[in-house]
Backbone as a ProteinNet text record, in pm:
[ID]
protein_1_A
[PRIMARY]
XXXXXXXXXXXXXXXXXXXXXXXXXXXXXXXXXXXXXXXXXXXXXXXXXXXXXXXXXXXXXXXXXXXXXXXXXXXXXXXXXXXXXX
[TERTIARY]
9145.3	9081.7	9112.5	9231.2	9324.2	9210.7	9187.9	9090.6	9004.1	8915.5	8696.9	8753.3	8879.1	8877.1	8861.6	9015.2	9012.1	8881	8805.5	8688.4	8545.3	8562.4	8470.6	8502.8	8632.8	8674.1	8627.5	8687.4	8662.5	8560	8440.6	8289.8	8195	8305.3	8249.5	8309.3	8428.8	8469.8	8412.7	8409.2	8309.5	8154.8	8036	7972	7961.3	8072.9	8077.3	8109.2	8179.6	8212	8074.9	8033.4	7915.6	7791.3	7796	7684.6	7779.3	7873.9	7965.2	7910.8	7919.9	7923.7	7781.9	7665.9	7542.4	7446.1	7575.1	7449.1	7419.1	7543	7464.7	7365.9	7333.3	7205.3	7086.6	7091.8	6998.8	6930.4	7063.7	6992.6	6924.4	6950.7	6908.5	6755.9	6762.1	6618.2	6539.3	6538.5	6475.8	6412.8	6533.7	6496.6	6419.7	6419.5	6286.9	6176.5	6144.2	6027.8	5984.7	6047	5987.9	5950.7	6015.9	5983.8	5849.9	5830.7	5680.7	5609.1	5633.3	5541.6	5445.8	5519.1	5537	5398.5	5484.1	5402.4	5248.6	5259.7	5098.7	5017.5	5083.7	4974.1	4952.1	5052.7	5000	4880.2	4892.8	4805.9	4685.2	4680.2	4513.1	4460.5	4591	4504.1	4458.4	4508.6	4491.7	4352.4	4359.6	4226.5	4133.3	4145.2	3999.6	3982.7	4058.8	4018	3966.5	4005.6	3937.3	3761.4	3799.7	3594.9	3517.2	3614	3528.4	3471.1	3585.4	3554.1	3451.3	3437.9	3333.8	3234.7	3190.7	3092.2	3000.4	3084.7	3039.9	3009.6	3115.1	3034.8	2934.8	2907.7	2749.7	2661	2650.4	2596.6	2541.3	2620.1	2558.9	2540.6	2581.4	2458.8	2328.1	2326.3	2137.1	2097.3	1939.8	1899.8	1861.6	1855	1867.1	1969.6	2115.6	2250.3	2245.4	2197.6	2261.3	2237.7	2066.9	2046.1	2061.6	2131.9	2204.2	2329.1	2402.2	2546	2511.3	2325.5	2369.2	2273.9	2227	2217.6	2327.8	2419.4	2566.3	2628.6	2565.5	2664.8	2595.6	2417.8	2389.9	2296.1	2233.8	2144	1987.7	1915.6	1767	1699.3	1562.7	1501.2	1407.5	1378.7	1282.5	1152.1	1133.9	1032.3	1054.3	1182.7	1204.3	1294.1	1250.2	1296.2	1411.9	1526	1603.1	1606.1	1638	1588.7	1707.7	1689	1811.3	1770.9	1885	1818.5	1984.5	1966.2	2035.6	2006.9
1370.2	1254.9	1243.7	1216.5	1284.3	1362.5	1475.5	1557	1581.3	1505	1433.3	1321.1	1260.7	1153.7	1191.9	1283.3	1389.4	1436.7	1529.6	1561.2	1448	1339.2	1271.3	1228.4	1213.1	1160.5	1278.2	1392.6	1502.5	1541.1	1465	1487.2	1385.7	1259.7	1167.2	1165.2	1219.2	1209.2	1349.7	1483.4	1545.6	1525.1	1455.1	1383	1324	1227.2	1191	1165.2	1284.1	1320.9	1475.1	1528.9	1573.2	1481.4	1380.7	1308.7	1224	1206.2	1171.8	1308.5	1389.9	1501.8	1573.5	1514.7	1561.9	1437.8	1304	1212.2	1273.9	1356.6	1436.6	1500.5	1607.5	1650.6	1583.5	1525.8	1409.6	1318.1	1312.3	1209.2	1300	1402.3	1518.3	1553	1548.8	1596.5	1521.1	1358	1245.8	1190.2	1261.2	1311.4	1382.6	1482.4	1603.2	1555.5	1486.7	1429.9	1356.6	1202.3	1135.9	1227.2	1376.9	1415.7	1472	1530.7	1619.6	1546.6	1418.3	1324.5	1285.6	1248.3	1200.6	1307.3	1421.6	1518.3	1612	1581.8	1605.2	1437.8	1346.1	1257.8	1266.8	1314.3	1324.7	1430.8	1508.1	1662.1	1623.4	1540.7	1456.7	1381	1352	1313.2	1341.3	1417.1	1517.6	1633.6	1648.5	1767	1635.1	1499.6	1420.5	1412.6	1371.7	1342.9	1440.6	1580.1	1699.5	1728.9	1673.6	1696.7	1586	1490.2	1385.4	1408.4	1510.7	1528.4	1669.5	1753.5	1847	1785.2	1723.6	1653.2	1569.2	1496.1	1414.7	1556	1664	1750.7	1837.6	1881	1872	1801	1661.8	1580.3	1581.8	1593.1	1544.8	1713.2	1812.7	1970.3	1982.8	1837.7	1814.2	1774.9	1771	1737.7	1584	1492	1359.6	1293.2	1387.3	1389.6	1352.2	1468.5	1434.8	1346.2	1290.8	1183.4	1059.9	1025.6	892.7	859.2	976.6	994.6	995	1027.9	992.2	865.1	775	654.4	548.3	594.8	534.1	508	600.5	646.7	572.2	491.4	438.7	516.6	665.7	683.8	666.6	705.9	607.6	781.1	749.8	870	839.1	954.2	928.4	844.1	694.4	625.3	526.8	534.3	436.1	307.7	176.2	89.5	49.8	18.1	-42.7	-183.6	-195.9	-308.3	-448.9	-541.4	-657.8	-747.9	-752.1	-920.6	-1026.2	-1096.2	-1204.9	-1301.3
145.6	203.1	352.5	392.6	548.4	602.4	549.3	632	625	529.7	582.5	704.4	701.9	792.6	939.1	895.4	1108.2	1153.8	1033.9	1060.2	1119	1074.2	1131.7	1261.4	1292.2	1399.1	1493.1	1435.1	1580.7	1576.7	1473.6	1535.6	1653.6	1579.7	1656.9	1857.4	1830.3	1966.2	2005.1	1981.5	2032	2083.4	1984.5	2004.3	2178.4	2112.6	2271.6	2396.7	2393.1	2469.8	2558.7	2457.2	2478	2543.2	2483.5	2580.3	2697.8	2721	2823.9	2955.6	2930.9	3025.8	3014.2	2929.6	2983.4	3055.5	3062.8	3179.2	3309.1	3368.6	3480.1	3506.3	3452.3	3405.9	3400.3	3297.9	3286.6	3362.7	3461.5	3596.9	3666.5	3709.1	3800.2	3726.4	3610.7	3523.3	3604.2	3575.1	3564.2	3730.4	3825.4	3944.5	3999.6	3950.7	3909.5	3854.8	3726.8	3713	3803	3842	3965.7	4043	4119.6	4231	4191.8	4072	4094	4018.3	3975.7	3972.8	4099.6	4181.7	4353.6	4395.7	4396.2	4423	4384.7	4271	4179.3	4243.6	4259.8	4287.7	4428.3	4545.8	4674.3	4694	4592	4567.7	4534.3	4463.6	4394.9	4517.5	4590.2	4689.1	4769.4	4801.4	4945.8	4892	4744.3	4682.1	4738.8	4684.7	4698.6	4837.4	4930.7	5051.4	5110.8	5052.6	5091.8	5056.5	4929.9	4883.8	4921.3	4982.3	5069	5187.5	5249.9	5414.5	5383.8	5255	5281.2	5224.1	5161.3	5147.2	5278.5	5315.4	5453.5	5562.7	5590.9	5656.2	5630.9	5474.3	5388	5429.9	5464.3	5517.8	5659.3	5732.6	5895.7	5898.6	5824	5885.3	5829.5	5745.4	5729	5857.1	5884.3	5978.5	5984.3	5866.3	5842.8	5829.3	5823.5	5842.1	5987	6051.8	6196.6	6270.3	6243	6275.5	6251.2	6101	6073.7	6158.9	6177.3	6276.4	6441.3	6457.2	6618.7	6606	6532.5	6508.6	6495.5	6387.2	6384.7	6521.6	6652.2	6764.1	6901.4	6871	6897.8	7019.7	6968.2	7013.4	6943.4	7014.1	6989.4	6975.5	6961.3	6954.9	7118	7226.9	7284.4	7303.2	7363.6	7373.2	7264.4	7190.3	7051.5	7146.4	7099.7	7142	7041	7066.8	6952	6924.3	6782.4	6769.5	6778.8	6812	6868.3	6731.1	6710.1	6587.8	6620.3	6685.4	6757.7	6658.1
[MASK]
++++++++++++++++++++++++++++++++++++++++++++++++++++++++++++++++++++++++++++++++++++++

């Protein structure tokens, strides 16, 4: 009986003493996730802002492109009056 008793004891203090000495780890893991968490979402962003800016330059190398952008820029077409609404 003495020794199922020792035995539980020196499982339980092994136990934990095992998870005593793997919280290090653990934090460092959990560090690592946040970090390439962090990082896959700066990446999504940086892919979208990318197919935004080729898209928009898709855009103004139309020729109805270029002319919305030198409208935006506040040129007129030859003999075109612009229009004022005050």
């Amino acid at each position: 009986m003495k020794s199922a008793a020792y035995w539980i004891v020196f499982v339980v203090v092994a136990a934990s003493v095992g998870a005593y000495l793997a919280r290090e780890p653990w934090g460092r893991y959990q560090e690592e996730r946040a970090l390439a968490r962090r990082s896959t979402e700066e990446m999504k962003k940086a892919e979208a802002e990318r197919a935004q800016l080729i898209k928009q330059k898709a855009r103004y190398k139309s020729p109805a492109g270029r002319e919305e952008l030198l409208r935006e820029n506040g040129y007129t077409k030859q003999g075109e009056q612009p229009l004022n609404s005050k």
